[in-house]
N, C-alpha and C positions, 0 to 999 in steps of 0.2 A: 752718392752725395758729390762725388769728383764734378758729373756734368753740372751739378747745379752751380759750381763755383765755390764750394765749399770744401772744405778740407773732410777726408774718409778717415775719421778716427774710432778708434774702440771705447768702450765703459770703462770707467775705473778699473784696475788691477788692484789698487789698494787706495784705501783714500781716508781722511780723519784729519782730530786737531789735538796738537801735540804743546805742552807745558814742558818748558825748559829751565830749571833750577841754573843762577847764571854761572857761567865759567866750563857747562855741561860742555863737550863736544862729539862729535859723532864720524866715525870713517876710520881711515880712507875705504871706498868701497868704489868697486867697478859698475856705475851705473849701465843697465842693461837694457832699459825704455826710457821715454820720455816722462820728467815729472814735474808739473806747476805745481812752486811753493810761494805761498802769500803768509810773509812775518806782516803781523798787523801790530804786535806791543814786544818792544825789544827789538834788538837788532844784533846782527852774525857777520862774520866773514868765512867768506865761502872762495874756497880752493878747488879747480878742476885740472889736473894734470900742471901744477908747479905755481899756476898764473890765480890772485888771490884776488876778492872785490867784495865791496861792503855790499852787505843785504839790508840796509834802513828801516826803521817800521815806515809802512805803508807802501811794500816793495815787492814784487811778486816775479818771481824767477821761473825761468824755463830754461829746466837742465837736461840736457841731451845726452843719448844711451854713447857706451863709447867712449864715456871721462871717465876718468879715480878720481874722483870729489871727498872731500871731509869739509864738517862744517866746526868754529868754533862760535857758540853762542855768547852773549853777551855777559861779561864776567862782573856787571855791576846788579842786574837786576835781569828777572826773570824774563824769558821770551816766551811767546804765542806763537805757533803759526798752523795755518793751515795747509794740506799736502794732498796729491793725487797722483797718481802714473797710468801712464795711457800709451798708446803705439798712435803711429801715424801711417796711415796705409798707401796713402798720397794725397797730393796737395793739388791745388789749381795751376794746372800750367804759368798763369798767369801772375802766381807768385814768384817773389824774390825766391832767389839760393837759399836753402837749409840756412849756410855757414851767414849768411848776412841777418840773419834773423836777429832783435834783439835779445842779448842775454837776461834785461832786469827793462822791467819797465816801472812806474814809480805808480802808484795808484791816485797819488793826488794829481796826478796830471791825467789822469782815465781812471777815472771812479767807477765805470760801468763793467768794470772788470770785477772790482769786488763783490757787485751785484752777482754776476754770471760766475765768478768762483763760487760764493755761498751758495749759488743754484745747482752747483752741483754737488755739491754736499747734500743737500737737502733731498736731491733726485735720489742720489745715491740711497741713503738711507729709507727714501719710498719706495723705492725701487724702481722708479717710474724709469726705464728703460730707452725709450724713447725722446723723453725730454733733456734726460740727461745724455746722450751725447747729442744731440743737437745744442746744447749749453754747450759743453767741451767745443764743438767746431765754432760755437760764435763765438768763447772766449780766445779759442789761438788766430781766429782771425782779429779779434779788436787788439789781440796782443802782439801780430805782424805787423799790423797795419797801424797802430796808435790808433785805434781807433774808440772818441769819446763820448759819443749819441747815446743816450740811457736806453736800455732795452728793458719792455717789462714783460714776463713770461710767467706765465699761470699755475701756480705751485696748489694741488687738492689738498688740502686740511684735511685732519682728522675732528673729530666731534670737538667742541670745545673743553670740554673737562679734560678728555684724553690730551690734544694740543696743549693747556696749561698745563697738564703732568708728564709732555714727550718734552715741551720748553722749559721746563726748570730744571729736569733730568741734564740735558745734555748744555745747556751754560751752567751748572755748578759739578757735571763729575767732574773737571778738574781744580776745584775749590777745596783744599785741604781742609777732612771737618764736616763740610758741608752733610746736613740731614739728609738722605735719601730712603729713609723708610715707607713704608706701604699709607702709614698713617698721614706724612708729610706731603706725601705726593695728593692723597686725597686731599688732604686740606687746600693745597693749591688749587685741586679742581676743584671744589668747591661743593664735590660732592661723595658718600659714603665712601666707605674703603671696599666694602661689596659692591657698590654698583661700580667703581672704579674697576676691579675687576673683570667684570662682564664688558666693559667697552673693554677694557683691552684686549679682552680673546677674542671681541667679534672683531674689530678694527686691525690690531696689530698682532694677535694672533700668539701672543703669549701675554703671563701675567707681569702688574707691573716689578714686582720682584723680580722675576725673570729678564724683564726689561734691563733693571739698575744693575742685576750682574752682568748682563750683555755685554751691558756699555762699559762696566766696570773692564772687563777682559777685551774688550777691543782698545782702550783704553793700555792695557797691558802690553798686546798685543804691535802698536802704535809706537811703545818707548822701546819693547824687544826691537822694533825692524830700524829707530831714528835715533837712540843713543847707546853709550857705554855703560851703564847701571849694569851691576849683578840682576840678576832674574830673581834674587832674594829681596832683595832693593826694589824691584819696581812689582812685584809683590805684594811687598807692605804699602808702598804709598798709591795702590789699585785695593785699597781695606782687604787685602787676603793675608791672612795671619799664620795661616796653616799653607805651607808650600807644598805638602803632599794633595792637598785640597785645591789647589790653585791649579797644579799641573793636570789634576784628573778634570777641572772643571775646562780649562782651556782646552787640552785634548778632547774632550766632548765638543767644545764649540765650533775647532778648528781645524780638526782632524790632524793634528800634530803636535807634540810637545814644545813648550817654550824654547828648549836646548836645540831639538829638530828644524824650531822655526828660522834660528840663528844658525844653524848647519848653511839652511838653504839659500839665508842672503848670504852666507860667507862665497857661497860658489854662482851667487848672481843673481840667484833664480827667487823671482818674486811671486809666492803664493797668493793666490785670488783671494781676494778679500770676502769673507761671508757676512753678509746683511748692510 
């Protein structure tokens, strides 16, 4: 990718979107790779080695391996944001300095950024490999460069029922309350809770119960690695009620315990993200 004039970047290491109860904060921690974060509702101030600066909604940050960063979230009302980490393997000669890089770029002044963040999200979760770091290289180039020209890139669907039951899954698991039962999700699709089913083994390859606790423990998994909550605390507010049941189902998903998972950021190391 370097000869093409693009940046040689890796997939997600870890990626997702994270709900912030306001006054929440998170750190100090020794960032280890690179990671774009986009606050889209609420707004942080964000510390990297002493020197502090407002993260706004509609503000998408690229924080470099190398800082102690802590964030403090908004202590009026809730934040949103979305996150990913990724390495940089090189860049185009042709580019500015690392250190000249912008820190925060503003999304209402380059909207096509929040295009190419959500596209990778999206990637991620298809797993579509290939699109998504090519989305990661063109979002740090429009974020070197300001760069504002809309990019459209071709995201495969799933069947439609299944797409109405993977779109209402993942904009309300973090709707405190929100329904996610088997029966729910069918009704969104608009079709049986059996045939819902069968698209989801053949398409996404588990059922959609399966699915809402996926998402529920990545979810988990998301406020384990971005805030200070007990692990009893974001437990409960991930609907797991039994923490003996939560840590057996998380260690199934993740290959390591909640407490192991926070072992690992405490010493740096960013576990790869599954699914």
């Amino acid at each position: 990718m370097h000869s093409l004039g693009v940046p040689d970047v890796s997939l997600p290491s870890s990626y997702g979107i994270v709900t912030y109860p306001p006054g929440t904060t998170f750190g100090p921690r020794l960032l280890r790779d690179y990671e774009f974060v986009w606050v889209y509702e609420g707004s942080a101030v964000y510390w990297r080695d002493q020197e502090s600066c407002l993260l706004p909604p509609g503000s998408i940050l690229l924080a470099r391996p190398g800082v102690t960063e802590f964030y403090r979230w908004d202590t009026r009302t809730t934040t949103r944001h979305a996150f990913f980490h990724f390495t940089i393997a090189s860049a185009p000669a042709s580019w500015p300095k690392i250190e000249t890089w912008p820190l925060i770029v503003r999304c209402g002044d380059a909207c096509v950024m929040e295009q190419l963040f959500s596209h990778v999200l999206a990637c991620s979760h298809a797993r579509a490999d290939e699109q998504c770091r090519l989305t990661i290289a063109l979002l740090l180039s429009s974020f070197v460069g300001k760069q504002i020209e809309p990019v459209r890139i071709r995201r495969d669907t799933f069947p439609e029922p299944v797409e109405k039951a993977w779109t209402y899954l993942h904009e309300n698991i973090n709707t405190p309350g929100a329904i996610l039962s088997l029966r729910k999700l069918a009704e969104v699709a608009c079709v049986s809770s059996q045939h819902l089913c069968r698209l989801f083994q053949t398409t996404v390859g588990q059922s959609p119960v399966e699915a809402v606790r996926f998402a529920r423990l990545k979810k988990a998994r998301e406020l384990l690695s971005t805030t200070n909550q007990s692990i009893k605390e974001i437990a409960r507010s991930c609907s797991f009620d039994d923490p003996l049941y939560f840590t057996r189902q998380f260690h199934k998903a993740f290959g390591l315990s909640p407490r192991d998972l926070r072992r690992h950021l405490d010493k740096g190391l960013l576990p790869r993200a599954a699914g």
